[in-house]
SEROFI-200486 format. One record per residue (C-alpha): residue number from 1; residue in one letter; x, y, z. Coordinates in steps of 0.1 Angstrom, whole numbers, plus 5000, padded with zeros to 4 digits. Example, Ala and Ser with C-alpha at 12.3 -4.5 7.8 and 13.67 -1.06 7.14 Angstrom:
BEGIN
1 | A | 5123 | 4955 | 5078
2 | S | 5137 | 4989 | 5071
***
This chain:
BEGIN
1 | X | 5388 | 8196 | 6745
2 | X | 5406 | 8182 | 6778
3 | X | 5412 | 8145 | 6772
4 | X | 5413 | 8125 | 6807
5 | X | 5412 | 8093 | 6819
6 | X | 5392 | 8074 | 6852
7 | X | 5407 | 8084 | 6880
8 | X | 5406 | 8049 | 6901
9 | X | 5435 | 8027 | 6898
10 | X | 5438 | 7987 | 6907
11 | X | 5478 | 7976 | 6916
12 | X | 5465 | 7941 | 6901
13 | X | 5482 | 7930 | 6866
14 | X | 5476 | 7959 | 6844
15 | X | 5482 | 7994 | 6870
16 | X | 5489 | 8013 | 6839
17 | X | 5462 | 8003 | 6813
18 | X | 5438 | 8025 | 6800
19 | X | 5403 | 8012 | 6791
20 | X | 5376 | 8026 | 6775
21 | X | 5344 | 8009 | 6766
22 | X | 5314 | 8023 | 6750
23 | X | 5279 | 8013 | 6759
24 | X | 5267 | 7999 | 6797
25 | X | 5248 | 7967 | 6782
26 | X | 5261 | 7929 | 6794
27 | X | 5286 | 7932 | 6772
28 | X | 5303 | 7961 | 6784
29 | X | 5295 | 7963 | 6820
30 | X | 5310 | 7928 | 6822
31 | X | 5341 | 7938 | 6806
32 | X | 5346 | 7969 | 6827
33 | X | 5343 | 7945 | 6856
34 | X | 5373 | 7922 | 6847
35 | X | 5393 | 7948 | 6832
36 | X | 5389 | 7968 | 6867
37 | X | 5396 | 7936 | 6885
38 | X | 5423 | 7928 | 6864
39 | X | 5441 | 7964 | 6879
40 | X | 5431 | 7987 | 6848
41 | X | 5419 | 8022 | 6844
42 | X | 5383 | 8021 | 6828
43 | X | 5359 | 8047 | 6814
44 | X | 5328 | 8035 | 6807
45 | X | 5304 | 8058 | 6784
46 | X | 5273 | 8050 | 6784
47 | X | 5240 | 8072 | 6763
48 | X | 5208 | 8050 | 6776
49 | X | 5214 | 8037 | 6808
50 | X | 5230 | 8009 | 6829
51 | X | 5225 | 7973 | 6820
52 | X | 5219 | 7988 | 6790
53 | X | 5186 | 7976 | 6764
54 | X | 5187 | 7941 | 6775
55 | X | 5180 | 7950 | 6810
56 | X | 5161 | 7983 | 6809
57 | X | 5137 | 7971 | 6776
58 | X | 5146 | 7939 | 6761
59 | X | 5152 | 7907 | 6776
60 | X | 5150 | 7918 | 6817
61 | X | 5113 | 7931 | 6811
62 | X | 5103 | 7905 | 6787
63 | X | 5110 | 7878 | 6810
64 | X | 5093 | 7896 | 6838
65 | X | 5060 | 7898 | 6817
66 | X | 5065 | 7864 | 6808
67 | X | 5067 | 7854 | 6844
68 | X | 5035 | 7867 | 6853
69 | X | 5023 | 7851 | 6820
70 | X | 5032 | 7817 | 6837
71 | X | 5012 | 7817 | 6866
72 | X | 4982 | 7824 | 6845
73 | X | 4995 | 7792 | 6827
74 | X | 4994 | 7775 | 6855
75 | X | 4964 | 7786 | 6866
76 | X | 4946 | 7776 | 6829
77 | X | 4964 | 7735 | 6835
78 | X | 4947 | 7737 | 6871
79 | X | 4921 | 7718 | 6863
80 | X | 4939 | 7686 | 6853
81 | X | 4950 | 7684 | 6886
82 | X | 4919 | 7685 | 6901
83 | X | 4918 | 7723 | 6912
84 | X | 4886 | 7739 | 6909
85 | X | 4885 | 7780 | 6907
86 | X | 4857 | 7798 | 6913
87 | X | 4844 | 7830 | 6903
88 | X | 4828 | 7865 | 6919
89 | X | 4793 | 7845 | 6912
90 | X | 4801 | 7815 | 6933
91 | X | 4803 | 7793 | 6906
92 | X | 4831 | 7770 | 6897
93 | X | 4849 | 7765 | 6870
94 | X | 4878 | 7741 | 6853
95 | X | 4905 | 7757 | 6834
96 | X | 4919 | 7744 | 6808
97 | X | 4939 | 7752 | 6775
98 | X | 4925 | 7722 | 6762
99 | X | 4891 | 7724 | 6762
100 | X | 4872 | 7748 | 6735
101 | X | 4843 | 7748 | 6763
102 | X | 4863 | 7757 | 6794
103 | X | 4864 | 7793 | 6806
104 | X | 4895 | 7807 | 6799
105 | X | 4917 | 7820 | 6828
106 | X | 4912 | 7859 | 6820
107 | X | 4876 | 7848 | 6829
108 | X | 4885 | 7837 | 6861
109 | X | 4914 | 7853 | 6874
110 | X | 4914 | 7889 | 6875
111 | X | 4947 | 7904 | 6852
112 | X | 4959 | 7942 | 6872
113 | X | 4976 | 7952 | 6836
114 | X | 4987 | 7986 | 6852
115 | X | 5002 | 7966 | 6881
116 | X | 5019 | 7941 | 6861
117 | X | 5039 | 7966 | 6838
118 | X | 5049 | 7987 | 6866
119 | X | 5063 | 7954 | 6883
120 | X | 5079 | 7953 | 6849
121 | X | 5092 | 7991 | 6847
122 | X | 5104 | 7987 | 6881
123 | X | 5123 | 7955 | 6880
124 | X | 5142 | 7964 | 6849
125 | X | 5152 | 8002 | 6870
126 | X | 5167 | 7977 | 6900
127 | X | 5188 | 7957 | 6884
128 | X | 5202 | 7992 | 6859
129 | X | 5210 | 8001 | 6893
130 | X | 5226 | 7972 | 6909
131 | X | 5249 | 7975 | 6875
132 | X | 5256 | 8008 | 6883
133 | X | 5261 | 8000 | 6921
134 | X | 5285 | 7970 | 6907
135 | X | 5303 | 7993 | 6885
136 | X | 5308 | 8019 | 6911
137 | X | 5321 | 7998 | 6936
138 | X | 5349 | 7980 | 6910
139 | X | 5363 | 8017 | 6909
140 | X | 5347 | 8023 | 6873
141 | X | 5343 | 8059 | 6861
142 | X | 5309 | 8061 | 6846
143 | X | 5303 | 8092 | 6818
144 | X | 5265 | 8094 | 6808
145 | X | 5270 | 8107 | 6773
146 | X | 5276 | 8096 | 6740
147 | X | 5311 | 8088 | 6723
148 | X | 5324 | 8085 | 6687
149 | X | 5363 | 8080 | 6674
150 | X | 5391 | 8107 | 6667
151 | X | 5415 | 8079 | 6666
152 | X | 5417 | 8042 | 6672
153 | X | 5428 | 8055 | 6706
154 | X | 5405 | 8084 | 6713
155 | X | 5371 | 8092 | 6718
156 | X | 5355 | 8126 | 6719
157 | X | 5324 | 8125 | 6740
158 | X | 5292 | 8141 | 6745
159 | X | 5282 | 8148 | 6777
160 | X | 5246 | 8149 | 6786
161 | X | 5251 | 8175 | 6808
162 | X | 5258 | 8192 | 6776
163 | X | 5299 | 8193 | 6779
164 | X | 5319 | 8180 | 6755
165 | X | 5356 | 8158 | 6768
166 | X | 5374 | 8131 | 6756
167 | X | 5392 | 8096 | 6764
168 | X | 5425 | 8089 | 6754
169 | X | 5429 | 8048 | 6756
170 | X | 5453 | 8014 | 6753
171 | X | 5421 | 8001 | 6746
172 | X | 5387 | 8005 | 6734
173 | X | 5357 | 7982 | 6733
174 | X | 5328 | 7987 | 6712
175 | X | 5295 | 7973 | 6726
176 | X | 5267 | 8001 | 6719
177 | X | 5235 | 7970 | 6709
178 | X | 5212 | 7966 | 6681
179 | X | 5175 | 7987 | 6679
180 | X | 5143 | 7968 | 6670
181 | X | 5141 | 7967 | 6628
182 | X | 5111 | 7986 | 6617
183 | X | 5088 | 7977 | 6589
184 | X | 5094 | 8000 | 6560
185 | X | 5061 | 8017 | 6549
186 | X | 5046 | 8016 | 6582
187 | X | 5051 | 8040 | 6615
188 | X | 5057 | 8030 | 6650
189 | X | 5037 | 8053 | 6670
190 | X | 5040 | 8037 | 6704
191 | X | 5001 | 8038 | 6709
192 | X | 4990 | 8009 | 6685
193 | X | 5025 | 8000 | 6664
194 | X | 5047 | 7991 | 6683
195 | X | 5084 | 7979 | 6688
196 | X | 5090 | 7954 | 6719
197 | X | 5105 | 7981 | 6737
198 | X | 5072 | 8002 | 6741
199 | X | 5050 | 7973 | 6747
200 | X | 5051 | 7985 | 6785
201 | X | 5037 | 8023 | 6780
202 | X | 5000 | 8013 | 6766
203 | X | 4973 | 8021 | 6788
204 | X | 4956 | 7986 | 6787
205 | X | 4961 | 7948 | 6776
206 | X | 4955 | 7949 | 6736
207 | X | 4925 | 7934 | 6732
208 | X | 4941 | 7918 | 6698
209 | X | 4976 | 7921 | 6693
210 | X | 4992 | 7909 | 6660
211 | X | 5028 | 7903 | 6662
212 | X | 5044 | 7903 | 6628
213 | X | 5077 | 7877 | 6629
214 | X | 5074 | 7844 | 6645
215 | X | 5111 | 7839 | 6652
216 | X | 5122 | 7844 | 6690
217 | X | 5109 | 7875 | 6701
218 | X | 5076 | 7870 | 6681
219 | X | 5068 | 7838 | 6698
220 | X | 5075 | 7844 | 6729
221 | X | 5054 | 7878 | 6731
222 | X | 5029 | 7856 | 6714
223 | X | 5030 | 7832 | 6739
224 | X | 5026 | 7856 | 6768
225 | X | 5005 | 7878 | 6760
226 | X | 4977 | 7850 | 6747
227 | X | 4979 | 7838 | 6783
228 | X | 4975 | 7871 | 6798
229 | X | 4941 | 7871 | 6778
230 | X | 4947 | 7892 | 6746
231 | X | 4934 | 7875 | 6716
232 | X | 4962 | 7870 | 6692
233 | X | 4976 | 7866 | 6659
234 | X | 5013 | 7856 | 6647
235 | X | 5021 | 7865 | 6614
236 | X | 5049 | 7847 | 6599
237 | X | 5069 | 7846 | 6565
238 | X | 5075 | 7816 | 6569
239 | X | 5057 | 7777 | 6570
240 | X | 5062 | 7774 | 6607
241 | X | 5070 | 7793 | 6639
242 | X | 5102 | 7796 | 6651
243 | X | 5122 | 7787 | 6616
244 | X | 5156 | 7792 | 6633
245 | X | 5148 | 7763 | 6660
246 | X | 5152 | 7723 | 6661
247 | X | 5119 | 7715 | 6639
248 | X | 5110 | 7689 | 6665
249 | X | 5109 | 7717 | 6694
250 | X | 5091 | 7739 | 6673
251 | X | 5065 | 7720 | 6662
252 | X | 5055 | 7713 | 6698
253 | X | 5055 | 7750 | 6703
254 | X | 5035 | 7758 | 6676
255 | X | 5006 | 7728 | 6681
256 | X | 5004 | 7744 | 6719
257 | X | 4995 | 7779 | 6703
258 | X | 4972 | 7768 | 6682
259 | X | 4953 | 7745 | 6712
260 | X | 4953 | 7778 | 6727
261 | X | 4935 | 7797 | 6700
262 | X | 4966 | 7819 | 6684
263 | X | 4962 | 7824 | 6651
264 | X | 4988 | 7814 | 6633
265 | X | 4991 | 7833 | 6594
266 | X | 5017 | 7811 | 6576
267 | X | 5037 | 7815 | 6549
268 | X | 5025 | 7854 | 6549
269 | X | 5053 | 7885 | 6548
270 | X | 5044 | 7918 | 6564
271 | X | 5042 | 7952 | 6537
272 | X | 5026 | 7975 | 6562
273 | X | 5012 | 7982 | 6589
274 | X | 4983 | 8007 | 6593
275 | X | 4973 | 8026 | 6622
276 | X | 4934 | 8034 | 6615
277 | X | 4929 | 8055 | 6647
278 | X | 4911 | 8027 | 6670
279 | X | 4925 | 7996 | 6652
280 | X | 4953 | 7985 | 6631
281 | X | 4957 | 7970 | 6599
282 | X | 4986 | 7947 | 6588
283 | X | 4988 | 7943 | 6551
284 | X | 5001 | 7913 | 6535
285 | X | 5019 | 7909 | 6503
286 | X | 4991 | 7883 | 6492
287 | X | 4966 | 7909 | 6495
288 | X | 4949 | 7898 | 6528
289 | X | 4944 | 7921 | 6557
290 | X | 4946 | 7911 | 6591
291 | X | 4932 | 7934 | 6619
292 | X | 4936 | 7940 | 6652
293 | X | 4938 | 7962 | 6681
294 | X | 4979 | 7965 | 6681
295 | X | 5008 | 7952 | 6657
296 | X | 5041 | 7942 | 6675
297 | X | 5065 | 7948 | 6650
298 | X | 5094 | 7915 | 6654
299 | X | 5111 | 7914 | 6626
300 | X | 5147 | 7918 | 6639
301 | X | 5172 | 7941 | 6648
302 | X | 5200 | 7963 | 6634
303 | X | 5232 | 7973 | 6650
304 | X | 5239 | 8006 | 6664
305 | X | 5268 | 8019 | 6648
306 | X | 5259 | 8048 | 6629
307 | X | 5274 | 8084 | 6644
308 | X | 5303 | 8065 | 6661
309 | X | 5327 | 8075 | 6635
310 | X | 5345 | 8040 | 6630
311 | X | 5360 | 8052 | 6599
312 | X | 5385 | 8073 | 6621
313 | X | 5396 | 8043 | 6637
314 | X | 5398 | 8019 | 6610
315 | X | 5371 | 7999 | 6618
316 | X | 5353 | 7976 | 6597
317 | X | 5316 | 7965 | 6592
318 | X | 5297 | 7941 | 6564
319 | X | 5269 | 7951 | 6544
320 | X | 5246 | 7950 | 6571
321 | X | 5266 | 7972 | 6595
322 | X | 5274 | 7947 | 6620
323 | X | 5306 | 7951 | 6633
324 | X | 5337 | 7928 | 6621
325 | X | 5352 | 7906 | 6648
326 | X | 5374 | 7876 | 6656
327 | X | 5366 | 7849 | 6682
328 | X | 5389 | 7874 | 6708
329 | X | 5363 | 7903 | 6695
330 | X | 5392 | 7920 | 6679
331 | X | 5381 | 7942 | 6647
332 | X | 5404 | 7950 | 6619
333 | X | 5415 | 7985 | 6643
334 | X | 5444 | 7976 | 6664
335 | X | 5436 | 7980 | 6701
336 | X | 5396 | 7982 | 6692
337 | X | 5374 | 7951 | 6701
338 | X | 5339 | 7948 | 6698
339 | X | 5311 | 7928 | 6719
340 | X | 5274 | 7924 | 6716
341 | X | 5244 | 7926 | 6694
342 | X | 5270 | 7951 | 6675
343 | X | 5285 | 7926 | 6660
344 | X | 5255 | 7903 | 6652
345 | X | 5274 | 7869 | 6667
346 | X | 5245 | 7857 | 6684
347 | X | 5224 | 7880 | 6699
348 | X | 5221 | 7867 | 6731
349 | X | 5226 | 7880 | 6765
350 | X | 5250 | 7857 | 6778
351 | X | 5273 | 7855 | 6742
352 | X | 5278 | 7896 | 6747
353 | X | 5291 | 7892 | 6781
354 | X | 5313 | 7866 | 6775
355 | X | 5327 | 7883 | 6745
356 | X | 5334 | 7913 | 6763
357 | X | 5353 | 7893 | 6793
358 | X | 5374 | 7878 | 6765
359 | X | 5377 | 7909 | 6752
360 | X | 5392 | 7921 | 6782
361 | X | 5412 | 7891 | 6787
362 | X | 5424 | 7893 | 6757
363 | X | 5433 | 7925 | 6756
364 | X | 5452 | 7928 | 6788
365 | X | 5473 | 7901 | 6784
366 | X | 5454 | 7874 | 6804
367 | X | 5449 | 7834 | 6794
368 | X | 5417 | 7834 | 6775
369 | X | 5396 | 7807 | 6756
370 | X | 5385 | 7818 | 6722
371 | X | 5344 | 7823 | 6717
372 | X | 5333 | 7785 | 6711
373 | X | 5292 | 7790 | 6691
374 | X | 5293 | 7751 | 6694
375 | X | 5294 | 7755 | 6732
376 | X | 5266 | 7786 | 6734
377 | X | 5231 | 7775 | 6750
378 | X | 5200 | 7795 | 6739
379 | X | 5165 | 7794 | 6752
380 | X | 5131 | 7805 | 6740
381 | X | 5108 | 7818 | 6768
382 | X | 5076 | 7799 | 6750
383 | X | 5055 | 7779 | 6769
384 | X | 5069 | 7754 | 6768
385 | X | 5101 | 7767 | 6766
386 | X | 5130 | 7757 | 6741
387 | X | 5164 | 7755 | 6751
388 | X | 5191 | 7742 | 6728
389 | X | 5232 | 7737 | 6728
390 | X | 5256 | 7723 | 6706
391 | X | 5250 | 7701 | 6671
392 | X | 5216 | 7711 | 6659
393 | X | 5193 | 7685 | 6637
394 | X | 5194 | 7712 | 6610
395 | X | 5234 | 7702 | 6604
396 | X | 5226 | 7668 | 6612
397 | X | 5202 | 7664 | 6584
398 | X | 5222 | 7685 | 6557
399 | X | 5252 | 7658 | 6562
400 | X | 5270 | 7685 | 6581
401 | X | 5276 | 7657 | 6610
402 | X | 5270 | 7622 | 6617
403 | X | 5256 | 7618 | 6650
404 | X | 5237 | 7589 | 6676
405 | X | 5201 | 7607 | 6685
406 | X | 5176 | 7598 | 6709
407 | X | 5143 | 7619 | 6713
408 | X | 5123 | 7608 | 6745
409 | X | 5087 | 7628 | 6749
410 | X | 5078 | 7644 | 6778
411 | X | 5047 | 7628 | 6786
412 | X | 5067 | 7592 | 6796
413 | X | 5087 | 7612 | 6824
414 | X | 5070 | 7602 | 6860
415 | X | 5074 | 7637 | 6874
416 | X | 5058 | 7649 | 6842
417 | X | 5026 | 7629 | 6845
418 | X | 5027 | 7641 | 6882
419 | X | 5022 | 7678 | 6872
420 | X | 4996 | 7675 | 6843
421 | X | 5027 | 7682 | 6816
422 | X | 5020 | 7664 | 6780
423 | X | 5037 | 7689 | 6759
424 | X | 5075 | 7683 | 6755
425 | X | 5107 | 7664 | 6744
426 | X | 5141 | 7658 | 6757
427 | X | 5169 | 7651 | 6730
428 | X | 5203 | 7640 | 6727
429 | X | 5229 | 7645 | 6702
430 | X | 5263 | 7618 | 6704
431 | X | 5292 | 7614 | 6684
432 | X | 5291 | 7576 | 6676
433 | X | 5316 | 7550 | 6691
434 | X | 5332 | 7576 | 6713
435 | X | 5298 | 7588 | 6729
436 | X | 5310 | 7625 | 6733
437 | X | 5278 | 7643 | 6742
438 | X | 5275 | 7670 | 6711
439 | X | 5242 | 7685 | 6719
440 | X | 5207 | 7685 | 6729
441 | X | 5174 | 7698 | 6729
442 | X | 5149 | 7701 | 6758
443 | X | 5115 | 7710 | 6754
444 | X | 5094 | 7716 | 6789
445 | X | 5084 | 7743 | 6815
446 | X | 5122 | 7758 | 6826
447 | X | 5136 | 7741 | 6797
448 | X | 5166 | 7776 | 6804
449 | X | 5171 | 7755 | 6837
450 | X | 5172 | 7718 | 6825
451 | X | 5197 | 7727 | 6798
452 | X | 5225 | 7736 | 6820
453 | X | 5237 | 7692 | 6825
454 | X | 5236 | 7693 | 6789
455 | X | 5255 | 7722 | 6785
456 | X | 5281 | 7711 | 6810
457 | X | 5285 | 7680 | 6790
458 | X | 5291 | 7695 | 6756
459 | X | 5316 | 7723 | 6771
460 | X | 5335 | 7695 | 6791
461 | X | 5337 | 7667 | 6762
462 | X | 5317 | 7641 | 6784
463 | X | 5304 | 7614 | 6770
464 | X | 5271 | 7590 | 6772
465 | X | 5284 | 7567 | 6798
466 | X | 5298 | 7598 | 6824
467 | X | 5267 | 7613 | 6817
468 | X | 5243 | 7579 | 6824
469 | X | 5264 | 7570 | 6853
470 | X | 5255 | 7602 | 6871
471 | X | 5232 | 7603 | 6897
472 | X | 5196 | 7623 | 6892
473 | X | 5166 | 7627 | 6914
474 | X | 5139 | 7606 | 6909
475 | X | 5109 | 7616 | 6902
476 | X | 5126 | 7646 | 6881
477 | X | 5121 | 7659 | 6847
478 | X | 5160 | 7660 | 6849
479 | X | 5159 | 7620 | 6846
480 | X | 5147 | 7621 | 6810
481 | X | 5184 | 7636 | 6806
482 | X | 5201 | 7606 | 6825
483 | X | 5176 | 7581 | 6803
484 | X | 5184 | 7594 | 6769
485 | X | 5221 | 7591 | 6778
486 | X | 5213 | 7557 | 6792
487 | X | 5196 | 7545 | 6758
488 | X | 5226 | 7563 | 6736
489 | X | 5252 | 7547 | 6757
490 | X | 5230 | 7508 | 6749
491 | X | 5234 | 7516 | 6715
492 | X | 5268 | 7524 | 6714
***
């Protein structure tokens, strides 16, 4: 076995470091990128593709189907602005979610399923390629293969050309994702049980798709997919949707889906699933059945570290296999950090890359800011959406923190009542007497975008009166923001 290293070299800070990073996802494309910039050698190996599952399956075609999912949204709310659609007949017709005797937009807009998840497939191809065109032009070696440990500093790897080499590295980052959890007892086919990463290979829209697990993923497939004009049903474990998030937000969320016929199966936990050759059937531990076309399996994830070998390097994991960490993304190996879904720390996105950069900072000897959760924004691509950062009212209400909190609803915001939108909430966390800005909650269409102020606010320590005193557009749904600050700073 010939060990070798990348063969492009930076004269920035590090000339001589060696770098070796396992897995092409956000968390260790994004490394590779700052440890190239920062003048190291880097190997990345990567077994499934650039951009890795978040771009090519998870969260990069999700949000494309969810996009086109919107306009049919916004077609169904047409109506309350006075829009009038007409169909093939000549006859017209007023969408709305609201109305039991409306025509539902599938009814009059026509859905090109095969169109829309070859948008999907394709979109999620261009962006693996712009990583791989990003990579590539940063001067990092790329092996398509897959890699386990000799040694905290090497790696044998398997070529999928069918050769066999190694790296020898100063240091190695672990980011090789999580895989959708399946449901013991049942069998993901790919034709009617599926996991989220095959939901873009069936022929046709399911005509009834149930979706067992209403946390993230489950809702927002839910939400999607109901608007695209599959009947569905969300089964849930639990006595509400989306248990992890602010129960205010949810709640919102959930009396949406059911205005817009989901049905919702409470407090009801999954034992199978049964493919009966033209349907499905998804036992429940109580005995009842619920049927449908397709089951979308969304009960969670597990991490991908089997077949790596980290007991050669030392390496560490809890019961669950995640992979140990600090807030650098150091595990318990010197010289080995981890990043991603792999270590179960929030499995977002935007928390993998940023551990991996600080990873790489870390590790090459630059300035770096540990991991702050407190600071981390999330969003739930619902319609409405959900997007949250900082102090949660879960903590608040178990005593964990004493906080100021204003919640303003939706439907008072001028811009809101402009554009038809009823369903939503704005909310703001502050630390009392000081008015530091601690969190907040928005609840709205691009909630992902209206978060960011928020998030600013909570990163930077700013308090109610910075954050009334700035200037927003009027009439925004941003202003809500500036108002709840407004009423927090009154009462402080």
């Amino acid at each position: 076995m010939g060990w070798k290293t990348a063969a492009v070299t930076h004269s920035v800070t590090n000339p001589s470091a060696r770098v070796a990073i396992i897995g092409g996802g956000p968390a260790g494309y994004e490394a590779a990128l700052v440890a190239a910039g920062l003048g190291a050698t880097v190997t990345l190996i990567d077994r499934d593709g650039l951009g890795g599952a978040c771009v090519l399956s998870d969260c990069v075609p999700s949000k494309t189907l969810i996009a086109t999912s919107d306009v049919i949204t916004s077609v169904a709310s047409a109506g309350t602005l006075g829009v009038r659609l007409f169909s093939e007949d000549g006859q017209t017709h007023v969408a709305s979610w609201d109305d039991s005797t409306a025509v539902t937009p599938p009814e009059v807009v026509q859905l090109d399923t095969e169109a829309v998840f070859s948008r999907v497939k394709h979109l999620a191809a261009a962006q693996s390629a712009d990583v791989e065109a990003g990579l590539a032009l940063a001067g990092v070696e790329i092996v398509a293969g897959s890699a386990r440990f000799v040694a905290p500093n090497r790696l044998a790897i398997t070529e999928q050309s069918g050769g066999v080499a190694g790296v020898e590295a100063d240091v190695v980052l672990i980011a090789t994702g999580a895989t959708p959890r399946e449901l013991p007892g049942s069998v993901v086919d790919g034709k009617r049980i599926l996991t989220w990463r095959q939901l873009y290979d069936i022929p046709a829209l399911p005509e009834h798709l149930v979706i067992v697990g209403s946390g993230v993923t489950g809702a927002e497939f839910a939400s999607a997919f109901r608007a695209l004009g599959s009947e569905v049903s969300l089964v849930s474990s639990r006595d509400r949707v989306l248990p992890g998030e602010d129960e205010d937000a949810a709640r919102v969320v959930e009396d949406v889906f059911r205005r817009r016929g989901i049905n919702l199966v409470g407090q009801s936990r999954a034992a199978r699933v049964v493919n009966t050759g033209d349907a499905i059937e998804v036992h429940l531990t109580d005995g009842r059945i619920v049927e449908g076309s397709h089951c979308l399996l969304a009960v969670g994830s597990v991490p991908q570290t089997s077949g790596l070998h980290l007991q050669a390097a030392g390496v560490a994991t809890d019961d669950q296999d995640f992979i140990r960490t600090d807030r650098v993304s150091r595990t318990t190996a010197p010289g080995v950090y981890a990043a991603g879904d792999c270590t179960g720390v929030l499995m977002l996105a935007s928390v993998a890359a940023m551990q991996g950069r600080i990873a790489m900072w870390h590790a090459l000897g630059e300035a770096v800011e540990p991991l702050r959760l407190s600071t981390v924004c999330a969003n739930v691509f619902t319609d409405p959406e959900i997007a949250t950062v900082g102090v949660s009212q879960a903590a608040v209400d178990r005593g964990d923190i004493v906080v100021d909190v204003v919640t303003l609803p939706l439907f008072t915001n001028p811009r809101a009542k402009m554009q038809g939108l009823s369903d939503g909430l704005v909310k703001v966390f502050a630390r009392p007497g000081s008015g530091t800005i601690l969190g907040g909650v928005v609840v709205a269409p691009r909630a992902s975008e209206l978060i960011l102020p928020l998030s600013l606010a909570v990163h930077n320590g700013l308090t109610t009166d910075q954050f009334a005193h700035t200037f927003s557009i009027y009439p925004s749904l941003s202003g809500s923001l500036t108002e709840a600050a407004r009423r927090l700073m009154r009462r402080g």
